[in-house]
C-alpha positions in Angstrom: 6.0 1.3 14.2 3.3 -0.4 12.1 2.5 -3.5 10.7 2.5 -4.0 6.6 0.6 -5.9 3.7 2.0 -6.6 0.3 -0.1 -4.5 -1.9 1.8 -5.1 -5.1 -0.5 -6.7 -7.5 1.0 -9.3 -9.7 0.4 -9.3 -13.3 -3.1 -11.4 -14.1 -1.7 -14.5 -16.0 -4.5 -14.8 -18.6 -5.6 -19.1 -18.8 -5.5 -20.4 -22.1 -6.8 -23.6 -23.8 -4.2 -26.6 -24.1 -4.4 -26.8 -28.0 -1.6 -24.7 -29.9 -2.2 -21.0 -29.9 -1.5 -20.2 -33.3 0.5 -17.2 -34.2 -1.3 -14.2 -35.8 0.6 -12.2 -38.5 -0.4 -8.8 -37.7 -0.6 -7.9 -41.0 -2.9 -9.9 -43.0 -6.4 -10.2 -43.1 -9.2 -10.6 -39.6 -11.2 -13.0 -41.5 -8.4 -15.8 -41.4 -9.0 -16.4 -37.6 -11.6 -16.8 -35.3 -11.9 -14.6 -33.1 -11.0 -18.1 -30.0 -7.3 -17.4 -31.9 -7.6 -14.0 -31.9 -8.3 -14.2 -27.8 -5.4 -17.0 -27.6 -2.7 -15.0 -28.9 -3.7 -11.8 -27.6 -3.1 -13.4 -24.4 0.6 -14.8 -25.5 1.4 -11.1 -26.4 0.1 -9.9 -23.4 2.5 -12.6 -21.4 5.4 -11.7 -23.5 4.8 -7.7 -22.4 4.0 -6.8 -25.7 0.7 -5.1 -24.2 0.6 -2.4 -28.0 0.2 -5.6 -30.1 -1.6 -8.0 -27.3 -4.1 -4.7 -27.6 -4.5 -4.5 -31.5 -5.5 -8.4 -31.1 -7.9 -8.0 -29.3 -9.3 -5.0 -31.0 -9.1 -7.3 -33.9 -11.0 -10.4 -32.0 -13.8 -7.8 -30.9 -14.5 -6.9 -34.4 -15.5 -10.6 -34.7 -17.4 -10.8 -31.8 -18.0 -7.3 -30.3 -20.1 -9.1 -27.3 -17.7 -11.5 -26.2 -17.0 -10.2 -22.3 -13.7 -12.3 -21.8 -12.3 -10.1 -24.6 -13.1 -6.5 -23.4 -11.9 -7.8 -19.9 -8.6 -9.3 -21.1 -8.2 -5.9 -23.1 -8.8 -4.2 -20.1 -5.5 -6.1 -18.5 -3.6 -5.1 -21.6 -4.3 -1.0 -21.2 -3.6 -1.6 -17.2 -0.1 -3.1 -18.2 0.4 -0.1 -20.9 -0.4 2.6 -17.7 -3.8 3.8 -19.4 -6.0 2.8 -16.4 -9.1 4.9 -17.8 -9.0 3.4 -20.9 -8.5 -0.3 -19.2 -12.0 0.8 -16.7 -14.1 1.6 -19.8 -12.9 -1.9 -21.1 -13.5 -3.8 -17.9 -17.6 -1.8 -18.2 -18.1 -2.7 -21.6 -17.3 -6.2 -19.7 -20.2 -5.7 -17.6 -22.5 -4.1 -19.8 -22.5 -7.4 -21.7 -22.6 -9.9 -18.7 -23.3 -7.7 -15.1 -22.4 -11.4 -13.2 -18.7 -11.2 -14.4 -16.9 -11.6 -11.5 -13.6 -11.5 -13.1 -14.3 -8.0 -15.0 -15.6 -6.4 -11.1 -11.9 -8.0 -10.3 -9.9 -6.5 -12.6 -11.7 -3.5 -12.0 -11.1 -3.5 -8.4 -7.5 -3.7 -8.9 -7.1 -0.7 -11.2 -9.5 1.2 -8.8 -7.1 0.3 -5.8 -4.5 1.3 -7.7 -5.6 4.5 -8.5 -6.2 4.8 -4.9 -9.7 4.8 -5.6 -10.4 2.4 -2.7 -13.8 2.8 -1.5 -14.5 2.5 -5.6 -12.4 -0.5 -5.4 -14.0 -1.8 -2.6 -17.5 -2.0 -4.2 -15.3 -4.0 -7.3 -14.5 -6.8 -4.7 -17.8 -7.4 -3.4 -19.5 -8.1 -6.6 -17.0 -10.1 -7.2 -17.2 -12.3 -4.2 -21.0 -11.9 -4.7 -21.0 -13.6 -7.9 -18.1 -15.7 -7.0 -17.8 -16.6 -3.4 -15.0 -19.0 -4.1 -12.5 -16.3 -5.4 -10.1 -16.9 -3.0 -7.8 -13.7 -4.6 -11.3 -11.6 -4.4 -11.8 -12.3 -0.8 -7.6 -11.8 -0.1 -7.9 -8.1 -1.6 -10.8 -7.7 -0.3 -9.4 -7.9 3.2 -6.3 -5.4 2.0 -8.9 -2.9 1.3 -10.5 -3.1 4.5 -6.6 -2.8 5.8 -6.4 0.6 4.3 -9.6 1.6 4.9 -8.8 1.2 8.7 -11.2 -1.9 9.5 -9.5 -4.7 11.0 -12.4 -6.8 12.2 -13.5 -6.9 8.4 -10.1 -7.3 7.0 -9.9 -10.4 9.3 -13.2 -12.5 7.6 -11.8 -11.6 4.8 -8.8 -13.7 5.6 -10.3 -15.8 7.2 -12.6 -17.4 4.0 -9.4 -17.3 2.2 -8.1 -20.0 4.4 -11.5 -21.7 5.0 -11.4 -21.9 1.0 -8.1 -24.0 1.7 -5.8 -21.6 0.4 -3.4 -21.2 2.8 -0.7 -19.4 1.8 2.2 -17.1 3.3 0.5 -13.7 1.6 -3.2 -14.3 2.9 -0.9 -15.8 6.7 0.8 -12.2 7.1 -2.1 -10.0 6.3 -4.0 -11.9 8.9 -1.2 -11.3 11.3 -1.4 -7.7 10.6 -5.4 -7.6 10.9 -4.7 -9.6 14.5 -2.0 -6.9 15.5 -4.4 -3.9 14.9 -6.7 -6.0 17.0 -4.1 -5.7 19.8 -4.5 -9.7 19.4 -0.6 -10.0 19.1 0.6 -13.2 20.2 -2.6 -14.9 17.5 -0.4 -12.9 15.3 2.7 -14.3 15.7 1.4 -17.6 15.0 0.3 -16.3 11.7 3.7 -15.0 10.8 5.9 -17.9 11.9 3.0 -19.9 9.4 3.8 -17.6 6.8 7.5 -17.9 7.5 6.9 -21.7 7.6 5.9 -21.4 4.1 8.2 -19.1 2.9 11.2 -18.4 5.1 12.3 -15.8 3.1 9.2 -13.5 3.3 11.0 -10.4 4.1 7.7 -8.8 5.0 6.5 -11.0 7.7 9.9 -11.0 9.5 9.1 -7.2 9.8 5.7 -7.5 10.7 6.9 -10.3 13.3 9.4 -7.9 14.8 6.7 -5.0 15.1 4.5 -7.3 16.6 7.4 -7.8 19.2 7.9 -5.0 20.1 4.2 -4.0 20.6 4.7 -6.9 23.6 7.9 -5.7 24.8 10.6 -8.2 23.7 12.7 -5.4 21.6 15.8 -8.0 21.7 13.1 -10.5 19.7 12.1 -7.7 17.5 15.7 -6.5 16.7 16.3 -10.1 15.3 13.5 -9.9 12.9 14.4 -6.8 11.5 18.2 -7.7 10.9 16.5 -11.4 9.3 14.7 -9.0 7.1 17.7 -7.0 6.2 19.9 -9.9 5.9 17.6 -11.6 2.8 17.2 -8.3 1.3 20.1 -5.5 2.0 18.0 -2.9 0.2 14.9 -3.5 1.6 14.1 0.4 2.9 11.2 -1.0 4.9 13.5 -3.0 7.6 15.8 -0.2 7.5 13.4 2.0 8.7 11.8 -0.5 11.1 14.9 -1.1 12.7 15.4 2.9 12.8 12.2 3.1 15.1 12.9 0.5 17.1 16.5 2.0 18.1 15.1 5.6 18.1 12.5 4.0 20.9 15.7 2.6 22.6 17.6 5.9 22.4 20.0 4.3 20.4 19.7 7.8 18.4 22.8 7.9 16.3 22.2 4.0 15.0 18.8 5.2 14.2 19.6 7.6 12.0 21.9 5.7 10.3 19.4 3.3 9.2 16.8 5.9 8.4 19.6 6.9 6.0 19.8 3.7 4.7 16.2 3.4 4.2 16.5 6.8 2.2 19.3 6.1 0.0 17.4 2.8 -1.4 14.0 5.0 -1.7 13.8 8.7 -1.5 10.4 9.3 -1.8 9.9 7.5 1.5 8.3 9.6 3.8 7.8 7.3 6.8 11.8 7.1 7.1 12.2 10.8 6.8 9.4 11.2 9.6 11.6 8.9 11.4 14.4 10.1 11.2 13.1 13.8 12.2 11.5 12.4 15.0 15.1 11.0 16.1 17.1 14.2 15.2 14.4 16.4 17.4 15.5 14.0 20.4 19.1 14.4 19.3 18.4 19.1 19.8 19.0 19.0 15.8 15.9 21.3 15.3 16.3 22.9 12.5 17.5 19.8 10.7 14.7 17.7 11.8 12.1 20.4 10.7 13.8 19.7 6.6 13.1 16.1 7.0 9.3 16.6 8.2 9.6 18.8 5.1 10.7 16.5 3.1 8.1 13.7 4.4 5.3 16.4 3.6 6.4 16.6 0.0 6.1 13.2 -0.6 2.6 12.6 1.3 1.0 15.8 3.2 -1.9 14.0 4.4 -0.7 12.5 7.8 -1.9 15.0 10.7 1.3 13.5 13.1 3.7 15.1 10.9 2.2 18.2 10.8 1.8 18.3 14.5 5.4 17.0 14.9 6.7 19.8 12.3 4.4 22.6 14.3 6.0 21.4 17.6 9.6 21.4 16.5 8.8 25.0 15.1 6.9 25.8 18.3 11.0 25.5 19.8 12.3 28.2 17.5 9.8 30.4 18.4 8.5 30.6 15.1 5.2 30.9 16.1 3.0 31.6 12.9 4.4 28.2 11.0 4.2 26.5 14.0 0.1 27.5 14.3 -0.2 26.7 10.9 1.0 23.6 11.0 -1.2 22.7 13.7 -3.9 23.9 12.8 -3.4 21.7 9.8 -2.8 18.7 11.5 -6.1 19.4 13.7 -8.1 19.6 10.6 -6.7 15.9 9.1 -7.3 14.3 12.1 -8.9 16.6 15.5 -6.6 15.7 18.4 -6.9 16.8 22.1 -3.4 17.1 22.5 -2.6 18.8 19.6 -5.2 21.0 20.1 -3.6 21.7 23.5 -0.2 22.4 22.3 -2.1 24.9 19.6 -4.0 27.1 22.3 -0.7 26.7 24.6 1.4 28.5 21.0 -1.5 31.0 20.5 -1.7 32.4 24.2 2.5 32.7 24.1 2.4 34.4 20.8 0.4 37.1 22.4 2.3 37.3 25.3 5.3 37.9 23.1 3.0 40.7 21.2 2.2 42.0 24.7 6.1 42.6 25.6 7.3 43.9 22.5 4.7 47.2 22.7 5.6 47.0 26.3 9.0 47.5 25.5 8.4 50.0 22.5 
């Protein structure tokens, strides 16, 4: 059971001047507009999805004025809505080449660093941009997520809180505080920050999951069960309440309800590996070995870098004596993340193996 941020980026909505924009006719000549209408209806195409055309306009723009910085950044945006992320970072640097101050281009670039999962890269991104523009209230916001992933709550938190010493209080910046405070172990200052969030927007699926986590991590499961079903009933295929309510009635040994909502979770997202973790976890409990070992599988697949599924997987292995996978697995997980325990349970597997050796030449 863990606490969530919304890390989907919402498409940059490009400001234009109030005039007209006129429309451009692909087809005829540059030198019929300036390169201001070029920008202007760039950005229209770009708004309209058309990112192939909103591109060739401001290709067309930058042959007017090939040192205009607003223009390699907004063609930046346009390659990051087309998918060609590389292409949109060598925009977003011939942004910065031309003005190294341009808080928007280290923005931009941030986000298409993040989303590359390029987050240390990314981080870097946001702190010129706060540095050059300390009343980015979106700047500071991400910044904060980044810190989130990067496992430092305390820094997440300032983050946060600048956002809302800017005045921009809002349910988004409310709920990633929440989770910064419940990493803190500050839980009860997190629930304040939820029900704010939820105050804003009562139908923020998010924090009602976050909200129920946070119960739970104080021992009212009833409180927490609530939350989760909230969550579920604004948004039936919401995979990240299903799975949250499968933990919290795998913790309650309610193991057969769990796994029906890990199932859930799966059928409305299969490359989740958190519910298939879950739900090995449950079917392990429930003496459903080999079954829970294809869902650690399966989790793996999707994301092999978590060191408790691999400790998980080498310990249900470890029960069907299969003791080479299991070390394997372990050893695997001890080199992710080193663990005491898991290093326990390894030396524990190693010695039996032996002793198995040991009795088989005995025998022979």
């Amino acid at each position: 059971m863990g606490w969530h941020i919304n890390m989907v980026k919402q498409k940059r909505k490009k400001k234009s001047n109030k005039r007209n924009i006129k429309k451009i006719d692909q087809n005829t000549s540059d030198i019929q507009y300036s390169d201001d209408d070029l920008c202007e209806a760039g950005i229209r195409y770009y708004m309209e999805g058309d990112y192939e055309k909103a591109i060739r306009t401001f290709e067309k723009a930058l042959k007017v004025n090939p040192n205009d910085e607003l223009l390699w950044n907004n063609m930046g945006v346009a390659f990051d809505g087309l998918g060609e992320h590389e292409e949109a970072l060598k925009c977003y640097d011939r942004a910065l080449i031309i003005n190294s101050k341009f808080d928007l281009a280290w923005y931009d670039k941030g986000n298409t660093l993040r989303f590359l999962g390029k987050f240390n890269d990314a981080l870097e991104c946001y702190n010129y941009a706060v540095k050059y523009n300390p009343n980015s209230a979106e700047a500071w916001n991400d910044k904060g997520e980044i810190h989130h992933v990067l496992g430092e709550p305390k820094k997440a938190l300032t983050c946060y809180d600048k956002v809302i010493d800017l005045g921009q209080l809002n349910e988004v910046t409310l709920n990633n505080k929440g989770v910064a405070l419940d990493n803190l172990n500050r839980h009860k200052e997190a629930l304040s920050c939820y029900d704010a969030a939820l105050k804003i927007e009562p139908k923020y699926e998010i924090a009602w999951v976050n909200k129920g986590s946070s119960y739970i991590f104080q021992k009212k499961y009833k409180q927490a069960l609530k939350c989760y079903d909230q969550a579920i009933a604004l948004n039936p295929e919401y995979e990240l309440a299903w799975s949250s309510k499968g933990d919290l009635l795998g913790f309650l040994n309610e193991l057969n309800e769990a796994v029906k909502c890990y199932d859930r979770a799966i059928k409305l997202n299969p490359d989740f590996d958190e519910a298939y973790k879950g739900k090995a976890d449950v079917l392990t409990q429930l003496g459903k070995i080999q079954e829970a070992i294809e869902n650690y599988n399966k989790a793996l697949k999707i994301d092999a870098t978590k060191p408790e599924v691999w400790s998980k997987k080498g310990a249900a292995l470890s029960v069907m004596k299969s003791y080479n996978n299991a070390i394997r697995c372990l050893r695997k997980s001890i080199k992710l993340k080193p663990d005491r325990e898991v290093k326990e349970l390894l030396d524990q597997l190693i010695f039996e193996q032996k002793e198995q050796r040991k009795s088989k030449v005995g025998k022979e």
